[in-house]
ZAMARGU-4260 file (C-alpha; in steps of 0.2 Angstrom, whole numbers, plus 5000, padded with zeros to 4 digits):
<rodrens>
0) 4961/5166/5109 | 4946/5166/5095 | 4931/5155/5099 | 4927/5142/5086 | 4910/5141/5079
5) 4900/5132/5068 | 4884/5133/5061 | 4868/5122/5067 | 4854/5117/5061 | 4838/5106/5069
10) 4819/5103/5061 | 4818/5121/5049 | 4827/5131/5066 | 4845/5137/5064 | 4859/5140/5079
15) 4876/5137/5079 | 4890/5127/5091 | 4903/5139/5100 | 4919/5131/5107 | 4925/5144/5121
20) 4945/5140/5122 | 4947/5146/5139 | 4936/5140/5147 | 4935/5122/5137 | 4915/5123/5136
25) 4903/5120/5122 | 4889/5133/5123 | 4874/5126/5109 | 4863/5141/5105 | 4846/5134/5094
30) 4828/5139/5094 | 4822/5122/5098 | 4824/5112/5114 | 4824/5098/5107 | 4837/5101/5097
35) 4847/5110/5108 | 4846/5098/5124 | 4851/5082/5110 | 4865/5092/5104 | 4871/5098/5119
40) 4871/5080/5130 | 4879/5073/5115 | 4892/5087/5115 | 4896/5086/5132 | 4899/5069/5133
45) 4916/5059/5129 | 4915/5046/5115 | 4924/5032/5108 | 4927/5036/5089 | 4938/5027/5075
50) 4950/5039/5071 | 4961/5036/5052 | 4979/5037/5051 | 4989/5032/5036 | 4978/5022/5026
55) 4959/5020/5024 | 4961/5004/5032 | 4973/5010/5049 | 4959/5015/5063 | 4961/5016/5080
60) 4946/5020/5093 | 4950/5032/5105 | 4942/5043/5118 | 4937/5058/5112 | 4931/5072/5123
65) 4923/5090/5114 | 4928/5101/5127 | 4944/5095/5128 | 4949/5107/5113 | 4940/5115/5096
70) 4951/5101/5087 | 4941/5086/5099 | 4925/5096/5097 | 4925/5095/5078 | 4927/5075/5077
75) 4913/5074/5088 | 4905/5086/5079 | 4906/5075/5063 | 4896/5060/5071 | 4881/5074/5079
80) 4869/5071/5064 | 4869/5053/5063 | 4867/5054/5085 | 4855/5065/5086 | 4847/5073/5069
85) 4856/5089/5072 | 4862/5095/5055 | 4879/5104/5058 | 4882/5117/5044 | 4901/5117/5038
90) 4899/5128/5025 | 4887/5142/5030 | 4895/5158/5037 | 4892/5157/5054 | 4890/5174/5057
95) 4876/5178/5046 | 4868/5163/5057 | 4870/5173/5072 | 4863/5190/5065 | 4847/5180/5055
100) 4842/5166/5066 | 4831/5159/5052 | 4829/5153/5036
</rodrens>
């Protein structure tokens, strides 16, 4: 199984979230602490999130919890920012992240 990943970024420092599928655990790998502890207790942590079906006005709440599977981790991952002022970068390549931990 190939680990998902996703770029991170926190207050000017970049990092990135891996989702190991194994072993159902979110690793979050940022220079700041602060950062890094935020996203990593929100990430760890089950939530109730509306989720859409077939019409913008069909939601149900669930229980959602990111390590439950890479799909669960990316809801959670789209409400991260608005939690806890970690960015999560959809578009930039993750590997060039890991290789240049900087802007």
């Amino acid at each position: 199984m190939e680990n998902f990943s996703v770029a991170i970024s926190f207050k000017g420092s970049l990092g990135w979230v891996e989702y190991d599928e194994a072993a159902h655990k979110v690793k979050i790998t940022l220079g700041d602490d602060e950062g890094r502890i935020l996203a990593e207790k929100f990430l760890t942590t089950p939530h109730k999130i509306k989720i859409p079906h077939e019409t913008l006005l069909d939601f149900t709440e669930e229980d959602i919890d990111p390590n439950a599977s890479a799909q669960a981790l990316k809801i959670v991952l789209t409400r991260l920012w608005e939690a806890t002022g970690v960015h999560v970068d959809w578009s930039r390549p993750v590997d060039y992240v890991k290789a240049h931990r900087h802007y």
